[in-house]
C-alpha positions, 0 to 999 in steps of 0.5 A: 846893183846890190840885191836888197835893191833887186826888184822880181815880178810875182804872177800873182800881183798885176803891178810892180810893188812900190816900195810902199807895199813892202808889207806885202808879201813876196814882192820885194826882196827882204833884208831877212837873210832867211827870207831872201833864202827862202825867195832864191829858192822859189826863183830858182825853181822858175825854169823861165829865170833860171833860163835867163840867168842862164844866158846872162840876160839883162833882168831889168830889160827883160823885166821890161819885155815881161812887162810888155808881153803881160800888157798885151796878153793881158788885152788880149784876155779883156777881148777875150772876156768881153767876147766871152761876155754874153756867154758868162752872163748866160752861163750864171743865168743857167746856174741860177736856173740849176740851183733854183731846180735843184732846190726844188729837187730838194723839196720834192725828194724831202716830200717823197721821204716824208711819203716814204716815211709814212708807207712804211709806217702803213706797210708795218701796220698792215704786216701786223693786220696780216699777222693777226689775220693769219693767226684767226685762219688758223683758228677758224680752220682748226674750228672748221674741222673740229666742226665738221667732225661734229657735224659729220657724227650728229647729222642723220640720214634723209631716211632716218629724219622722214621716219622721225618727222612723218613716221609713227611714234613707237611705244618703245619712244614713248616709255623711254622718254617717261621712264626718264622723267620718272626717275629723275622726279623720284630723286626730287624726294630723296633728302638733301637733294639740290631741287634747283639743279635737277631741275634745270640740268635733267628737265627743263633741258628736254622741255621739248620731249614734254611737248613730244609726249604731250603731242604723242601720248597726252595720257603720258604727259598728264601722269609725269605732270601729275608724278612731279606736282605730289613730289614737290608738293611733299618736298615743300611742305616737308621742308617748311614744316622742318624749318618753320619747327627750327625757327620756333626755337628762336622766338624771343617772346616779346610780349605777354597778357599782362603786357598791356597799357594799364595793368594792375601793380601786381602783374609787373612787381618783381617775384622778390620786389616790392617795386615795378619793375621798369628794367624790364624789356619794353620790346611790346610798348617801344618800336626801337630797332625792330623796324629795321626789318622792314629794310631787310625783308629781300634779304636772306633769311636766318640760318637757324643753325648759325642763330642756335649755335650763337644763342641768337633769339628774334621777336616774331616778325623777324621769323615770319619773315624769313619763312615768306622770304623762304616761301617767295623764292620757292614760289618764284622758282617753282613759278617759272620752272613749271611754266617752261616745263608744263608748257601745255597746262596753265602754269598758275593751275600747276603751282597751285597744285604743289603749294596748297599744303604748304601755303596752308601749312604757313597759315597754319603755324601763323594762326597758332602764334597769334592766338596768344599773341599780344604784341601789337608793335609785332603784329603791325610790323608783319602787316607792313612786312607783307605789304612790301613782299606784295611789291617784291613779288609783283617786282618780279613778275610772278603774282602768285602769292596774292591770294596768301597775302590777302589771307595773311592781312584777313588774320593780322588786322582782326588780331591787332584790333583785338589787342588795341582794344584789350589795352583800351579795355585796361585802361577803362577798367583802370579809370573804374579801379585806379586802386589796383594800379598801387599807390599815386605819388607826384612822379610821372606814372610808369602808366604814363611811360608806357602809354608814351612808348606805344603810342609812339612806335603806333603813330611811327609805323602809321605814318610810314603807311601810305596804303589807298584806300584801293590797295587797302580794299585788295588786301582785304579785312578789316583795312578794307573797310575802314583803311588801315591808317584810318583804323589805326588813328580811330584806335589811337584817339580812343587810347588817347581819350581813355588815356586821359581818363585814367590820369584823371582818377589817378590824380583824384587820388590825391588828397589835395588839388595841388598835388592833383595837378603836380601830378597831372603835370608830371605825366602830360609833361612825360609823355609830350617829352617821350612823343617829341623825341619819337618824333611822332605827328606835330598834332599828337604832341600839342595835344598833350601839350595843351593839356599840360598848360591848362595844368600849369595855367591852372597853378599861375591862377592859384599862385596869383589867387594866394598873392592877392590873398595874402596882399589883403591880409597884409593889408587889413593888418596894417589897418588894424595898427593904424588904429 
């Protein structure tokens, strides 16, 4: 037999290998020495082939014996497993039920995880919560006992708090509590004092001691009440009297008597000229930025130390409103000062107690600036100028300086009136001389540009007055009985009229009817020009508008009339050649 044609059985196949299957490994000897090698040596390691080899047994006999005993084992494995049968099939059932319970296990814990997750999360916020609580306990302990402490020292003893609620009051009290007061009153009057701190930081915090005294010794009260009326009253009056002195320096005369509508030539030449001067300031006649003060009436006054220093010089309105904005907020201090301190007397009776010199002083100085006073821009801008400190101060609840503004508008309204009339006066008495006003060429008169400016800035500052006449008639003189709009646009039609007049007696002056309307047209066309840049009222403009197309109706007729002439001289010259 030779040994490429030994055939072994390998446990791991069920069949002998055909020789077919020699492809398949370890089942039939190979020609490969190496491999046959390798074979030998796996055989020689069965205990069971070497046993046989041993004894010189046939192989291929017991080769057939194997193949018997493999068949019957190989049976009895089937009876076996078909036995066993029921068992496997419960077997894989109870698998599939454990890994069906196992993967609900799975959920369950990856649930509990995720809880987990989320308590640890909770249990970091609460250690942080009871972190920030213990650190407010140490706080609030540490504030406890320094609380306590201050309790301890401020509480007084049951004997001590009868004695103070139903015992009697001692004079010793008494003199201690005025003798307090009195001494800080007394340094109201010393100079450069802070008014405002003394009296918040030393008075009105012991108010209730004034409430004591006016409870336990009324005369007491009435004299440390009486003691702080005369040094305030000294301290205001002294200090508007000061700065109303200091602002005088600033005043920037904006207009003169000879500042008026129609005045004669020689008022308005230059010393060394010949001519009108026209480059001069027009500050009585154009309104210009000077009603921007009508917007920073709450704001704070002129420092009159920065103005000097800067050369700084302000139309009087300006000045007049620093010293009311002064006088407002002093007022408004006082006011609510003296009824939280004062609290047993009428805060009204009070202030006015301390304000009547000074109240009287602001008067004063206003009456002497409008004896010589004949700006009428600068007058109607202090009307309207108290007529929104009359809002401010009702703003802010304190209606004290009504009386004043009443006061104020009973002196500015007879005032304006006399210098509308004064320049209706010069007009008229214009129209009577035209000859003063010099010599009439075809320009626009600088009449005529005056007139112009005025009445513009006049017609603005009216239309922005929206004053019923029930405000009117609270803010007394003569807006009272006429309405100052109404009074106003009265004065200005008869301006308007006089006006008109006078351009007429100044064209008479011309020698012919066409140079009196060249020049009527020049000044109509000059001053409509001027009004509807001011944008003044739409009715004020096409009055002169009007005018000033009659005017130029009144040229086209003569225009029309000398064509027609010169068409029949024409004509008759031709008739004359013909014949």
């Amino acid at each position: 037999m030779n040994s490429e044609d030994i055939y072994v059985y390998d446990p791991a196949f069920e069949d002998y290998p055909s020789s077919e299957d020699s492809d398949l490994p370890g089942c039939r000897a190979s020609s490969d020495p190496s491999t046959l090698q390798n074979s030998l040596e796996s055989f020689a390691s069965d205990p069971n082939i070497v046993s046989a080899l041993n004894e010189n047994i046939d192989l291929t006999e017991y080769g057939i014996t194997l193949d018997e005993k493999l068949t019957v084992a190989e049976g009895k494995a089937v009876e076996q497993y078909s036995a066993k049968g029921d068992d496997l099939e419960d077997l894989q059932s109870s698998i599939d039920d454990c890994d069906a319970t196992l993967s609900n296990m799975q959920e369950m814990l990856l649930g509990f995880q995720a809880d987990l997750g989320g308590i640890s999360e909770e249990i970091k916020s609460l250690q942080e919560e009871s972190m920030s609580m213990n650190v407010k306990l140490r706080n609030r302990k540490a504030a406890e006992h320094r609380i306590s402490s201050f309790l301890k020292n401020i509480v007084i003893s049951p004997d001590l708090a009868t004695t103070i609620c139903n015992g009697d009051v001692s004079k010793e009290a008494v003199e201690k509590t005025r003798d307090y007061f009195l001494s800080k009153i007394s340094e109201l009057r010393k100079a450069k004092t802070n008014v405002r701190m003394i009296q918040t930081s030393s008075l009105l915090q012991y108010a209730s001691l004034m409430k004591f005294l006016d409870n336990a010794a009324p005369d007491v009260h009435n004299e440390i009440r009486d003691v702080y009326v005369e040094s305030m009253s000294k301290v205001l009056s002294g200090l508007f009297k000061t700065y109303q002195s200091q602002l005088a320096k600033l005043d920037l005369k904006a207009a003169g008597k000879n500042d008026l509508i129609a005045v004669e030539e020689a008022a308005v030449k230059d010393m060394f000229s010949s001519k009108v001067n026209m480059s001069k300031k027009i500050d009585p006649f154009t309104l210009g930025e000077r009603g921007k003060v009508l917007e920073i009436a709450d704001e704070k006054p002129i420092m009159v130390h920065i103005a000097i220093a800067e050369g700084e010089k302000f139309p009087y309105e300006m000045l007049f409103r620093s010293i009311v904005k002064h006088l407002m907020d002093a007022a408004t201090n006082e006011y609510v000062f003296t009824n939280e301190f004062f609290t047993a007397t009428p805060s009204r009776d009070v202030f006015n107690n301390i304000f009547t010199k000074t109240l009287s002083l602001v008067l004063e100085n206003l009456e002497n600036y409008l004896f010589n006073s004949h700006d009428a821009i600068g007058l109607l801008l202090m009307i309207r100028l108290t007529h929104v400190n009359r809002k401010i101060m009702r703003d802010r609840g304190v209606n004290v300086l009504d009386n004043l503004f009443d006061r104020i508008n009973m002196i500015l309204w007879p005032r304006l009136k006399n210098v509308f009339d004064n320049n209706l006066k010069s007009l008229k008495a214009a129209t009577q001389m035209p000859k003063k006003l010099g010599a009439v060429d075809l320009h626009a008169h600088y009449i005529s540009r005056r007139y112009a400016e005025f009445s513009s800035s006049i017609l603005a500052l009216v239309k922005a007055m929206e004053v019923s006449k029930t405000q009117a008639a609270a803010e007394g003189g003569q807006a009272a009985r006429f309405g100052g709009k109404e009074m106003l646009k009265s004065d200005m039609a008869n301006l308007t009229e006089a006006m008109t007049k006078m351009l007429m007696a100044l064209a008479n002056q011309h020698a012919t009817s066409k140079n009196k309307i060249v020049f009527l047209i020049n000044n109509y066309d000059s001053i409509a020009c001027v009004l509807a840049e001011r944008k003044v009222e739409r009715e004020e403009v096409v009055k002169f508008e009007e005018k000033l197309n009659q005017q130029r109706e009144q040229v086209r007729s003569r225009e029309d009339e000398a064509q027609r002439g010169a068409k029949r001289r024409v004509e008759h010259l031709d008739s004359l050649l013909v014949r």
